[in-house]
C-alpha positions in Angstrom: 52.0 83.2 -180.3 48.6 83.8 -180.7 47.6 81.7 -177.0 50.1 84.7 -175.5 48.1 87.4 -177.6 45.2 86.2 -176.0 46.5 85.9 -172.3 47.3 89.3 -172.6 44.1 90.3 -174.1 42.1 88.9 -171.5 44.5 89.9 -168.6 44.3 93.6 -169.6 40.4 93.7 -169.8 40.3 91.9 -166.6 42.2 95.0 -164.4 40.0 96.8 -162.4 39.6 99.7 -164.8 39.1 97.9 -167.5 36.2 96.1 -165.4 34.5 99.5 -165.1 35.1 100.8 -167.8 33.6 98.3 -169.9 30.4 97.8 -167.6 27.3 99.7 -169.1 25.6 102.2 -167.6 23.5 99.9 -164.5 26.7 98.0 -163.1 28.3 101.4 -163.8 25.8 103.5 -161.6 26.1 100.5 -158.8 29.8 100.3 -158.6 29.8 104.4 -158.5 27.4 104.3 -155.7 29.0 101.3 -153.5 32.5 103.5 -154.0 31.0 106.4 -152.9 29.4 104.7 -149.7 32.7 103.3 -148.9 34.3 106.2 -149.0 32.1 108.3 -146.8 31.6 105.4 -144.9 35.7 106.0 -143.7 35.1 109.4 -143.8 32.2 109.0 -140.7 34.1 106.1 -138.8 38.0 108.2 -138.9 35.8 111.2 -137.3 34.0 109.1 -134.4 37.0 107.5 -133.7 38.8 110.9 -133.0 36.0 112.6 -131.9 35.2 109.9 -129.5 39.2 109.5 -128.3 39.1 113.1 -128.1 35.9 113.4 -125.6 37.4 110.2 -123.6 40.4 112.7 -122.6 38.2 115.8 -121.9 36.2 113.9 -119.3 39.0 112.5 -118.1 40.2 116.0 -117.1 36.9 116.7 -116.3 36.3 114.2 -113.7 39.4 115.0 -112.7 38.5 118.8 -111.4 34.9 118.0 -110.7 36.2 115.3 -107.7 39.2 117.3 -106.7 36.9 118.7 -103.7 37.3 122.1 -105.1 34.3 124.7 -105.0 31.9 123.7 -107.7 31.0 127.5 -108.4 34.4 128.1 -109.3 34.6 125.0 -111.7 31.3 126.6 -112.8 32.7 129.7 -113.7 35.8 128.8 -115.0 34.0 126.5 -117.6 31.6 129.2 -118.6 29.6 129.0 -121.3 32.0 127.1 -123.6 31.9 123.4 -122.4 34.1 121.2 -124.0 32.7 117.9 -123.8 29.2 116.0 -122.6 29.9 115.6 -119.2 31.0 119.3 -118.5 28.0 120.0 -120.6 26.0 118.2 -118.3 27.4 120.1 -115.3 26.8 123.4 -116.9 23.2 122.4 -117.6 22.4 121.4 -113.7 24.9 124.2 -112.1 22.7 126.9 -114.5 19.3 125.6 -113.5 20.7 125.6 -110.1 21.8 129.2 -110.0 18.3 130.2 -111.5 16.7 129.4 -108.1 17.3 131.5 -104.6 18.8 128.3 -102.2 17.4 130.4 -99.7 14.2 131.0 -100.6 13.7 127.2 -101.3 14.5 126.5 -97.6 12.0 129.3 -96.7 9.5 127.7 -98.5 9.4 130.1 -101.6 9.9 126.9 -104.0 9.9 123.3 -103.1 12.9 121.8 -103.2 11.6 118.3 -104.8 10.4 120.9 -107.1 14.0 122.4 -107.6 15.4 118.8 -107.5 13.1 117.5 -110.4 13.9 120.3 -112.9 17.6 119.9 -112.1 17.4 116.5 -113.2 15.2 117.0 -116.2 17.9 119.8 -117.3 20.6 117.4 -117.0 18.3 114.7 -118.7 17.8 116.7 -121.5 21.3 117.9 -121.6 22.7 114.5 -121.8 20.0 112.6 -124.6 21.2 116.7 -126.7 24.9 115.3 -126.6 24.3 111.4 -127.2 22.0 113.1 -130.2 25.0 114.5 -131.8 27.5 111.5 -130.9 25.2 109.2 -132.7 24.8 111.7 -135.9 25.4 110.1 -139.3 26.3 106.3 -137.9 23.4 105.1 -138.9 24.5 105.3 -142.3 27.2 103.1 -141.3 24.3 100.3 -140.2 22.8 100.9 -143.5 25.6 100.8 -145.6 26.7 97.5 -144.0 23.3 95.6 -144.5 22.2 97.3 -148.2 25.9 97.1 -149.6 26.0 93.6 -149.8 22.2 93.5 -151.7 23.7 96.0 -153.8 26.2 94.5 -155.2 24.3 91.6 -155.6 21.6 93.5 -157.8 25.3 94.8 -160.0 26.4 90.9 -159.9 23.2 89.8 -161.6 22.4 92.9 -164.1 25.9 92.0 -165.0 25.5 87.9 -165.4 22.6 88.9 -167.6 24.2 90.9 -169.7 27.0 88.6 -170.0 24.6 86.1 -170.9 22.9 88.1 -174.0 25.8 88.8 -175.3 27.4 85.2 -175.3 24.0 84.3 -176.8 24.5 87.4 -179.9 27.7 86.1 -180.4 27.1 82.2 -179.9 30.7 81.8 -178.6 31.5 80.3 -175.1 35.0 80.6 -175.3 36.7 81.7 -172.0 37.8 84.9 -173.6 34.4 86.4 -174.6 32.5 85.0 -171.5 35.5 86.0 -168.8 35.2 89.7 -169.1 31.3 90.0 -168.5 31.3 87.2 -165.5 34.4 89.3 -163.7 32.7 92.4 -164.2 29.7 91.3 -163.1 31.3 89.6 -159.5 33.4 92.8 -159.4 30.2 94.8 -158.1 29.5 92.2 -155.5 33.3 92.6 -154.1 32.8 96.5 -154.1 29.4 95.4 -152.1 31.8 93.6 -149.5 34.3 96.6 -149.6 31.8 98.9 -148.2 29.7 96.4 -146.1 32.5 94.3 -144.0 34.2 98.1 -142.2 31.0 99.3 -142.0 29.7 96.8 -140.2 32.4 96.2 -137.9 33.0 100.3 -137.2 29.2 100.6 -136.5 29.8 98.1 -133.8 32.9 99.5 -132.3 31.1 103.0 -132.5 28.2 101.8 -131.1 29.5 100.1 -128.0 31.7 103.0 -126.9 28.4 105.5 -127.3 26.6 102.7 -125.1 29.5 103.0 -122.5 30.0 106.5 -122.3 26.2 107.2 -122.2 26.5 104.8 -119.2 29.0 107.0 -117.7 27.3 109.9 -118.5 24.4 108.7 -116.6 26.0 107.6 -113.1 27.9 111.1 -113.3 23.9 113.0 -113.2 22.8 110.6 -110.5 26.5 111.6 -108.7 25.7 115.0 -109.0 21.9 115.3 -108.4 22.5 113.6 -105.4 25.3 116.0 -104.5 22.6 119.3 -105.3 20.0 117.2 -103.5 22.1 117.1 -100.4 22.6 121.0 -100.2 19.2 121.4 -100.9 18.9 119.5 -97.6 21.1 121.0 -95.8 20.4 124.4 -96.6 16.4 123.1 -95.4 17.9 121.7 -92.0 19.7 125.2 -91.5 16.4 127.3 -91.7 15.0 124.9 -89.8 17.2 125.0 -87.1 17.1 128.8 -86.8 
């Protein structure tokens, strides 16, 4: 009778609550702050994912009207001032910069067109490190949640195996019932430590590697379209030329 009294002693301080609960105010403050990483941790990888899925799409459609061999002024105009992902941001950027400058009067010799051509592609430069800039916002703290997290822990494991320690030595018992508590709660920081490292680690990744490929994509569509502007530029040069 008493063994089962003492099972179900030990079994009910070892839940998860009571692990917390009975921690003092260190393993505490470390358990709070790895839950709190974790969950805000979820929070940034559940909005990349969608935001990222979501930007996928609207290049997509993008591309799509961009290579139709419709007139580019139209697609100018009916994106506006409102567009809706980096690429068409991109496009705005160059298309703006290009309807700044008189075509003419750069085939007359008013401006140069190398000079035209360079700040088309420094608008779209700029334009495209602006959007990667906000793509990469805040998943960083992914990186450093997944390599402090585990330290973390580790500082909660030990503050606890201390404790656990003085108090065995107070109470000069070593029975598995007054040393169990203190050990589990002590190991129970380093588990919250893996919690928030492992999906950190392995979103920052994923994240990572589709930023890399889209910024890849984003790149080859300037060069695409600077040499598309470079090419009126030309032309419009070989017209005056010809007259």
């Amino acid at each position: 009778m008493e063994t089962e009294a003492i099972g179900t002693v030990a079994h009910s301080d070892l839940s998860i609550w009571a692990l917390f609960m009975q921690a003092d105010f260190i393993v505490k403050s470390v358990m709070i702050a790895l839950m709190g990483a974790s969950i805000w941790s979820w929070t940034i990888i559940f909005d990349k994912f969608l935001t990222l899925k979501d930007i996928k799409d609207r290049i997509r459609k993008f591309e799509e009207s961009f290579w139709s061999g419709g007139s580019l002024d139209k697609l100018y105009d009916k994106i506006g001032s409102k567009p809706q992902d980096p690429m068409s941001c991109v496009f705005v950027a160059a298309m703006r910069e290009w309807k700044r400058n008189d075509i003419k009067a750069v085939s007359h010799g008013g401006t140069k067109g190398a000079s035209l051509q360079q700040r088309l592609e420094r608008a779209m430069h700029i334009t495209l490190d602006r959007e990667l800039d906000k793509l990469e916002n805040r998943v960083s703290f992914l990186a450093s949640t997944g390599s402090v997290s585990p330290f973390v822990g580790l500082f909660g494991t030990v503050w606890g195996i201390m404790n656990s320690f003085h108090s065995i030595g107070m109470s000069q018992n070593t029975s598995l019932a007054v040393v169990a508590p203190g050990i589990a709660e002590a190991l129970f920081a380093t588990a919250l430590g893996l919690v928030a490292a492992i999906p950190a680690v392995l979103a920052y990744n994923k994240i990572s590697s589709s930023i890399d490929r889209l910024s890849r994509r984003l790149e080859n569509f300037s060069g695409e379209f600077a040499s598309i502007l470079s090419r009126q530029i030309d032309t419009a040069s070989l017209e005056y030329a010809g007259e």
